[in-house]
MMTF fields as JSON, N, C-alpha, C and O atoms, coordinates in Angstrom:
{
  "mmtfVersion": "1.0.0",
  "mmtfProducer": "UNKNOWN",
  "numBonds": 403,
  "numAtoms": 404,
  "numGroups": 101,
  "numChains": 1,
  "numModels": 1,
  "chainsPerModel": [1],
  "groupsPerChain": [101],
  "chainIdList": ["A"],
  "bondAtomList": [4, 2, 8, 6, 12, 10, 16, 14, 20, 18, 24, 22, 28, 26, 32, 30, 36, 34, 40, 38, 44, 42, 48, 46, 52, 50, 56, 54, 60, 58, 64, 62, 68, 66, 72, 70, 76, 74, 80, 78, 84, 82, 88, 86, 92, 90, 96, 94, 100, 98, 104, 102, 108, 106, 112, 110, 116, 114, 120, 118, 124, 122, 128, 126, 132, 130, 136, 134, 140, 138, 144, 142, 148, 146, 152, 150, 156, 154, 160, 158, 164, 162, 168, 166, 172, 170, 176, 174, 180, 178, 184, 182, 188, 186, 192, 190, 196, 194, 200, 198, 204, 202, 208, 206, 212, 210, 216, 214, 220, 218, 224, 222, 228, 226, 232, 230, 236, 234, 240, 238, 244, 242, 248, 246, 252, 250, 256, 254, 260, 258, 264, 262, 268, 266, 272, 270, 276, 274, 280, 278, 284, 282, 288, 286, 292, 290, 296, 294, 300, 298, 304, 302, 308, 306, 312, 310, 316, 314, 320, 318, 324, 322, 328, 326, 332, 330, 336, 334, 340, 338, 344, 342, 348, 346, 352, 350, 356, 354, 360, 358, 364, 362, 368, 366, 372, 370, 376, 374, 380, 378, 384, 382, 388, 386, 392, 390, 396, 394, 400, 398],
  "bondOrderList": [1, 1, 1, 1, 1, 1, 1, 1, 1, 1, 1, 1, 1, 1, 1, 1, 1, 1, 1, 1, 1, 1, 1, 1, 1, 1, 1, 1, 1, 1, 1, 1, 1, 1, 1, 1, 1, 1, 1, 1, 1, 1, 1, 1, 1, 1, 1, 1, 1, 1, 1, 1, 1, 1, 1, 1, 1, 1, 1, 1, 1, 1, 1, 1, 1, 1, 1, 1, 1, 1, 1, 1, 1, 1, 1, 1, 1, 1, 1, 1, 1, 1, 1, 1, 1, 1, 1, 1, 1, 1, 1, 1, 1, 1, 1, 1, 1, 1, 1, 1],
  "groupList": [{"groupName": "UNK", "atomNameList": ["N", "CA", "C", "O"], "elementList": ["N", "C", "C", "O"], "formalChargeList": [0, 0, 0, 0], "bondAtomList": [1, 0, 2, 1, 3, 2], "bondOrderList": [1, 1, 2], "singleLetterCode": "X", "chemCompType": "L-PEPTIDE LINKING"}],
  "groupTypeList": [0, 0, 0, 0, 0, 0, 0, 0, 0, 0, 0, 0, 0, 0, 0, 0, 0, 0, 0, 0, 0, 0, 0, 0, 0, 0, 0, 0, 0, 0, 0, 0, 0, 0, 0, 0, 0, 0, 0, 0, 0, 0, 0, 0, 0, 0, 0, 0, 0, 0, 0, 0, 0, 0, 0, 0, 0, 0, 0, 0, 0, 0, 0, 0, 0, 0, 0, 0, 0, 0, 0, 0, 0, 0, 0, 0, 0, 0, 0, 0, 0, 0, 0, 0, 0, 0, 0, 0, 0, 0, 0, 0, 0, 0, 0, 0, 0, 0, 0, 0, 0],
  "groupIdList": [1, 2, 3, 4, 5, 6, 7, 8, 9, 10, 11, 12, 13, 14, 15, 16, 17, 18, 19, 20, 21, 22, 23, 24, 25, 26, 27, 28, 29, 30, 31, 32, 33, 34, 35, 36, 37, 38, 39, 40, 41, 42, 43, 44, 45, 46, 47, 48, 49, 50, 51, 52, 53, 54, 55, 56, 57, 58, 59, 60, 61, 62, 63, 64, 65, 66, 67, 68, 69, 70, 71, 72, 73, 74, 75, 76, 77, 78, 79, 80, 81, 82, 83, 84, 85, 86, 87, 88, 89, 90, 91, 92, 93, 94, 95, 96, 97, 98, 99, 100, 101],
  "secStructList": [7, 7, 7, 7, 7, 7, 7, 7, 7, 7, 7, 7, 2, 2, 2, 2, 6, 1, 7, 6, 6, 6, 2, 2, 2, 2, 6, 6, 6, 2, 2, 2, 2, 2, 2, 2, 2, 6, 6, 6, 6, 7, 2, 2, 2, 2, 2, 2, 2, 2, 2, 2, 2, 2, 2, 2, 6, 7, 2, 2, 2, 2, 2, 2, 2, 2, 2, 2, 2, 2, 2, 2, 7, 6, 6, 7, 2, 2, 2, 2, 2, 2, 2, 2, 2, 2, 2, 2, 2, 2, 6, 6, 1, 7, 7, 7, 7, 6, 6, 7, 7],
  "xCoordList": [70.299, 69.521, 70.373, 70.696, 70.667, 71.406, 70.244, 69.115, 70.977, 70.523, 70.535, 71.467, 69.746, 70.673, 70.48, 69.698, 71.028, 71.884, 70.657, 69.707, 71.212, 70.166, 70.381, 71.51, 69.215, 69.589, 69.566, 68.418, 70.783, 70.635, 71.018, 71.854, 70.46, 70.483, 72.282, 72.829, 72.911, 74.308, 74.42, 73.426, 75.658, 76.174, 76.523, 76.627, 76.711, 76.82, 77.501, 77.393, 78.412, 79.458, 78.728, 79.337, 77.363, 76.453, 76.26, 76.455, 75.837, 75.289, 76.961, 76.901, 78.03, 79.226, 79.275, 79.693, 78.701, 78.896, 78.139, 78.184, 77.359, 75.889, 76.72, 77.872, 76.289, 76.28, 76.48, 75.98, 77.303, 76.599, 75.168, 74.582, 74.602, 73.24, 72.326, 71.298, 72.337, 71.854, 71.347, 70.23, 72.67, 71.911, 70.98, 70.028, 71.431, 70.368, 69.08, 68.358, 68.957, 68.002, 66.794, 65.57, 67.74, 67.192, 67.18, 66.379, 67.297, 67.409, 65.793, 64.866, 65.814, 64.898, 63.5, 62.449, 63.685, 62.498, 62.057, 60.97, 62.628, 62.636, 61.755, 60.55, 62.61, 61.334, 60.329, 59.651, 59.855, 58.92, 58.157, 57.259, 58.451, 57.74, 56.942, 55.827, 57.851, 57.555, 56.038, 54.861, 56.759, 55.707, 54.248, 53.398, 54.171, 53.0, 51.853, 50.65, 53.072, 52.292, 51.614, 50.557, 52.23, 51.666, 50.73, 50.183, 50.708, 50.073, 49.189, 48.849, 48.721, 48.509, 47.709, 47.548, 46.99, 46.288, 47.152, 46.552, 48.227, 48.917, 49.538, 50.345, 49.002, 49.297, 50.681, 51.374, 51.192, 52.978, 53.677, 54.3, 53.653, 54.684, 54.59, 55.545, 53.064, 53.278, 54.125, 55.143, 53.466, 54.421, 55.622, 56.239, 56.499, 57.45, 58.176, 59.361, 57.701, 58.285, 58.095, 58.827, 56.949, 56.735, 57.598, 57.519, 58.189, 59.232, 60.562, 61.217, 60.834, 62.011, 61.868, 62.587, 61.224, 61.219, 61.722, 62.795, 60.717, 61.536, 63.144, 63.849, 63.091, 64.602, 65.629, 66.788, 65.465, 65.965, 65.891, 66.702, 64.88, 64.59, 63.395, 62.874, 63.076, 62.409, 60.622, 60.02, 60.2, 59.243, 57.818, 56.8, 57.645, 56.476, 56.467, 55.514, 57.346, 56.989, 56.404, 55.583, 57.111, 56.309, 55.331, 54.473, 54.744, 53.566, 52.46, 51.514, 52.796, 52.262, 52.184, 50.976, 52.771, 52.668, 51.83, 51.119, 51.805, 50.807, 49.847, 49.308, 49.475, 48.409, 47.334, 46.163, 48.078, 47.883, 47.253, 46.082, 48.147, 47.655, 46.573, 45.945, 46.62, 45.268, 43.723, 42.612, 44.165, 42.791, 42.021, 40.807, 43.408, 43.224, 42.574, 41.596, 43.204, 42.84, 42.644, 43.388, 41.998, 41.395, 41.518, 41.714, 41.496, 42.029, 43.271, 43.549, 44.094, 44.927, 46.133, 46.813, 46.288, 46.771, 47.996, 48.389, 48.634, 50.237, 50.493, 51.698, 49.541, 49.799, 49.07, 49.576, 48.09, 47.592, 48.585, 48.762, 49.635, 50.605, 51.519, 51.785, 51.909, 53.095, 52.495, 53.102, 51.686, 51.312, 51.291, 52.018, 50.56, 50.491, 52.135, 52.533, 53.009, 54.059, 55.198, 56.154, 55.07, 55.469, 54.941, 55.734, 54.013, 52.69, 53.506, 54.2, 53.465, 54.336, 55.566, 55.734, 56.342, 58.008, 57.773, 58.549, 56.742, 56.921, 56.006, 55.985, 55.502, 54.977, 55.79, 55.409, 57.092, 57.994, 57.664, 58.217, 56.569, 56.458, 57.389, 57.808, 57.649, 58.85, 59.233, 58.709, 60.274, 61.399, 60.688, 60.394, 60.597, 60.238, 61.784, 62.982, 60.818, 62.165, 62.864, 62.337, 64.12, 64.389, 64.442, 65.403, 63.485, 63.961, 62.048, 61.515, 61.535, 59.688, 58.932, 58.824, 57.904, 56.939, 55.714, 54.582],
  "yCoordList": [115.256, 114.077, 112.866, 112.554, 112.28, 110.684, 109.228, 108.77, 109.072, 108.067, 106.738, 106.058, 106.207, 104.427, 103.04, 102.509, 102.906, 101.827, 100.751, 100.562, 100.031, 98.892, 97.754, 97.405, 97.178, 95.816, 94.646, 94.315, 93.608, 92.984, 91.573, 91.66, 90.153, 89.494, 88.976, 89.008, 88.574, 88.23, 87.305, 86.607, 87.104, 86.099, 85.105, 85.392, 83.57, 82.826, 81.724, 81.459, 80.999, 79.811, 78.982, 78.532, 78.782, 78.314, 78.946, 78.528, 80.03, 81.222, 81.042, 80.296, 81.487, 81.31, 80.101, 80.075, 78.815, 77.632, 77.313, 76.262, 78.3, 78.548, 78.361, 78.775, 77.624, 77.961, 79.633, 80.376, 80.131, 82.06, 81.908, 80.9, 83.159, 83.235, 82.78, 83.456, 81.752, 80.924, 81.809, 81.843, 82.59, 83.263, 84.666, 85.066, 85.254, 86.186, 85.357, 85.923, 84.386, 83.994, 83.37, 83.239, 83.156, 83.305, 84.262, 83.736, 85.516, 87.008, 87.108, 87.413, 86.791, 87.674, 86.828, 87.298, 85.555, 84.613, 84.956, 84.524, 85.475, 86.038, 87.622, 87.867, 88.215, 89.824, 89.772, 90.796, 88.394, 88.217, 87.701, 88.409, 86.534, 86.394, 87.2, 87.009, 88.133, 89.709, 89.949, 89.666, 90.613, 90.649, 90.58, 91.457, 89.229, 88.482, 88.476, 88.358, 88.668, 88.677, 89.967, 90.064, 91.312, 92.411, 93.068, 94.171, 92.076, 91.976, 90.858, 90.876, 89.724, 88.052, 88.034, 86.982, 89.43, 89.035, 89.46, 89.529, 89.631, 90.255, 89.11, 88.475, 88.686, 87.464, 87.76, 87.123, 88.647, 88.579, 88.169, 87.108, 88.654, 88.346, 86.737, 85.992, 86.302, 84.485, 83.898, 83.218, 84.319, 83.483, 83.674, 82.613, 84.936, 84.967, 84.196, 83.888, 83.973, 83.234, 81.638, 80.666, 81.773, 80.544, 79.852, 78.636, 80.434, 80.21, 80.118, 79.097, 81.241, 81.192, 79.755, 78.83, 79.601, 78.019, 77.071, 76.468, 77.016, 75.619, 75.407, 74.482, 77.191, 76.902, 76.982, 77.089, 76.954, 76.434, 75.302, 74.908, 74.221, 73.075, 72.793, 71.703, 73.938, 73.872, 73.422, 74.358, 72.453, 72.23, 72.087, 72.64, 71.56, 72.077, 73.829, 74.426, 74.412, 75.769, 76.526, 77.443, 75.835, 76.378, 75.96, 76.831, 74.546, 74.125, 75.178, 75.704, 75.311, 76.12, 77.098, 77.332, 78.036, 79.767, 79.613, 80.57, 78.256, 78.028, 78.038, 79.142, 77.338, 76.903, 78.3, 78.457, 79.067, 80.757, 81.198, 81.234, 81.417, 81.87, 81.337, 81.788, 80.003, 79.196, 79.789, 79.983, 79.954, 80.402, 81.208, 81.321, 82.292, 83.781, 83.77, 84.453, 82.997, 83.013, 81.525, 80.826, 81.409, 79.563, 79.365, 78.169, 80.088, 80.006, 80.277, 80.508, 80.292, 80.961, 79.722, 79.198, 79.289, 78.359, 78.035, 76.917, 78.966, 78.783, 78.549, 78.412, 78.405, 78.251, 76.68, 75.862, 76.307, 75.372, 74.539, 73.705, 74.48, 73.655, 73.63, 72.666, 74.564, 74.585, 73.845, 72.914, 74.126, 73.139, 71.936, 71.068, 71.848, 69.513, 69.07, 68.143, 69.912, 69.648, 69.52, 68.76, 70.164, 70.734, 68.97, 68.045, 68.8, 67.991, 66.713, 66.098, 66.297, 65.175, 64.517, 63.421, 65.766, 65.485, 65.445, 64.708, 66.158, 66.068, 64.107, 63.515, 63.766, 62.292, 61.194, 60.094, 61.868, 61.292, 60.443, 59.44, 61.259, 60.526, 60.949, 60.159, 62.368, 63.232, 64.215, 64.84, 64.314, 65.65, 66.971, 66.905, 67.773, 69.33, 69.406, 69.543, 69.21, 69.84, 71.892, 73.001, 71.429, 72.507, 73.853, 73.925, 74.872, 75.611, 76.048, 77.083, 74.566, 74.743, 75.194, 74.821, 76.374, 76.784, 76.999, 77.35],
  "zCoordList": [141.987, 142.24, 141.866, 140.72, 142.905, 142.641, 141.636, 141.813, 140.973, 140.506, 140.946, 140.516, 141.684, 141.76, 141.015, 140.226, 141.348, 140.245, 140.263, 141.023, 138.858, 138.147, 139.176, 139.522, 139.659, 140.126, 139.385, 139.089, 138.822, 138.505, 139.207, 140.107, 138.878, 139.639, 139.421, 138.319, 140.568, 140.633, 139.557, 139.358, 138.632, 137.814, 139.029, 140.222, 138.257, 139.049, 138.254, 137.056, 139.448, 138.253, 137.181, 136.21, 137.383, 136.696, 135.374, 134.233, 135.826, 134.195, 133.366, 132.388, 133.585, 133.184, 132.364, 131.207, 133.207, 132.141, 131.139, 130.5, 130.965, 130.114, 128.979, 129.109, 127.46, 126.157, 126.076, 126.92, 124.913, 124.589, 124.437, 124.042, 124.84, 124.823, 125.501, 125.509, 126.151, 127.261, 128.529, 129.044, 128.898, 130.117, 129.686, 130.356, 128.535, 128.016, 127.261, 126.44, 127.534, 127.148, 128.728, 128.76, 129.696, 130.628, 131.11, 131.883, 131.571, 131.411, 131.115, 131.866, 129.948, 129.176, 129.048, 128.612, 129.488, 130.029, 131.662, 132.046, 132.29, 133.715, 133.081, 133.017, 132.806, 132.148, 131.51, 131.416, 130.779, 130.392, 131.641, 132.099, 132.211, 133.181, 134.243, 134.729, 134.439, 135.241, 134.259, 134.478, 133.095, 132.368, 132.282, 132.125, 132.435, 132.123, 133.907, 134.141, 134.738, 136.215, 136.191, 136.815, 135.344, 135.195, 134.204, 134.216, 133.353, 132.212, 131.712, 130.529, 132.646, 131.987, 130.888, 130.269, 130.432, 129.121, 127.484, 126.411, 127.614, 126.758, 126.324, 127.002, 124.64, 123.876, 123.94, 124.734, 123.209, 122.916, 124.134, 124.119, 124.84, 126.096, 126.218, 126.44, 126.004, 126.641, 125.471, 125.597, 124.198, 123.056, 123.165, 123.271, 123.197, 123.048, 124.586, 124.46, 125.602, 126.569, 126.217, 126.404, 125.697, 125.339, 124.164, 123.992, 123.592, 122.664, 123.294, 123.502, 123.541, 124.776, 125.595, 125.215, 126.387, 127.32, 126.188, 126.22, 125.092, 124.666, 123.62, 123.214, 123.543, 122.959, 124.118, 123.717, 125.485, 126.792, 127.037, 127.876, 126.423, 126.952, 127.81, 128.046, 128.213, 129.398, 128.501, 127.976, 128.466, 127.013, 128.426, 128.009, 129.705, 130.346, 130.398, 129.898, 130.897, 131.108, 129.956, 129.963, 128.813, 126.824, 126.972, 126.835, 127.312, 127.424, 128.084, 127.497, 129.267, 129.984, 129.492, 129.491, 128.954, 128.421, 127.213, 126.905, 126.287, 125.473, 126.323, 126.407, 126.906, 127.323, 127.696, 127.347, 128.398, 129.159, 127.58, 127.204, 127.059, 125.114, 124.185, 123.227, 124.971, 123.633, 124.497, 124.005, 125.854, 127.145, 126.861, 127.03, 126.025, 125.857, 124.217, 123.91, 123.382, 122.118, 121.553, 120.865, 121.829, 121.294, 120.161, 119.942, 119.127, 117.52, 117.195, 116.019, 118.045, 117.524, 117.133, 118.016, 115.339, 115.126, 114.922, 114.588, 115.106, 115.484, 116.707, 116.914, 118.005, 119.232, 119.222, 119.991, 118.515, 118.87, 118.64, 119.528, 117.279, 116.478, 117.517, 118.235, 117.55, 118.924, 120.115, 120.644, 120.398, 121.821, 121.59, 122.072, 120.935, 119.948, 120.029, 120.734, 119.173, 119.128, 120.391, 120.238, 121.422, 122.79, 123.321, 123.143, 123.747, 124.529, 123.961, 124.771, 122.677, 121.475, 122.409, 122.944, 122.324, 122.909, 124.328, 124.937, 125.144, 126.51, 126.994, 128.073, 125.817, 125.972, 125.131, 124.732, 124.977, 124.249, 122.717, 122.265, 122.159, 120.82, 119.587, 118.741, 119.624, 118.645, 119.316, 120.238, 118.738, 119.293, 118.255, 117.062, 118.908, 118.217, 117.402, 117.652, 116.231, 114.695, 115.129, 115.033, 115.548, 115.661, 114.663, 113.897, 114.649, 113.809, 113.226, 112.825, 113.489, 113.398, 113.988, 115.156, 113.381, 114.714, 113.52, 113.854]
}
């Protein structure tokens, strides 16, 4: 029985100019995403993408994966903090202290 091979998406001159870690960090914000289309009620997957986005920069798409998470769990107060804080920098009042959640 042949096995075939993993598909992964092509490297590109772009991913190359990535910071280290950068493209496994998009990698792995892409499998979460999968994820969550197959799973949308499963808290871990949004946080942890949702974390992922904003240590990318990407601070609407964190917004958003909060947002999916607070829907799912309305108390849940490490997501609420993170979202205030996310919402803050995306209305340009403070920069998210790197390193705070």
């Amino acid at each position: 029985m042949a096995l075939s091979p993993l598909s992964y998406p092509p490297i590109t001159a772009r991913d190359i100019a990535q910071p280290p870690g950068q493209c496994n960090k998009k990698g792995a914000v892409a499998e979460l995403d999968q994820l969550i289309r197959l799973q949308p009620k499963e808290k871990k997957h949004l946080r942890q993408a949702a974390s992922l986005y904003e240590e990318l920069g990407n601070f609407p798409e964190a917004a958003k994966k909060l947002e999916q998470l607070l829907k799912l769990d309305p108390k849940n107060k490490e997501a609420q903090d993170d979202y205030l804080r996310i919402r803050r920098h995306l209305l340009g009042t403070q920069k998210p202290a790197k390193g705070s959640r």
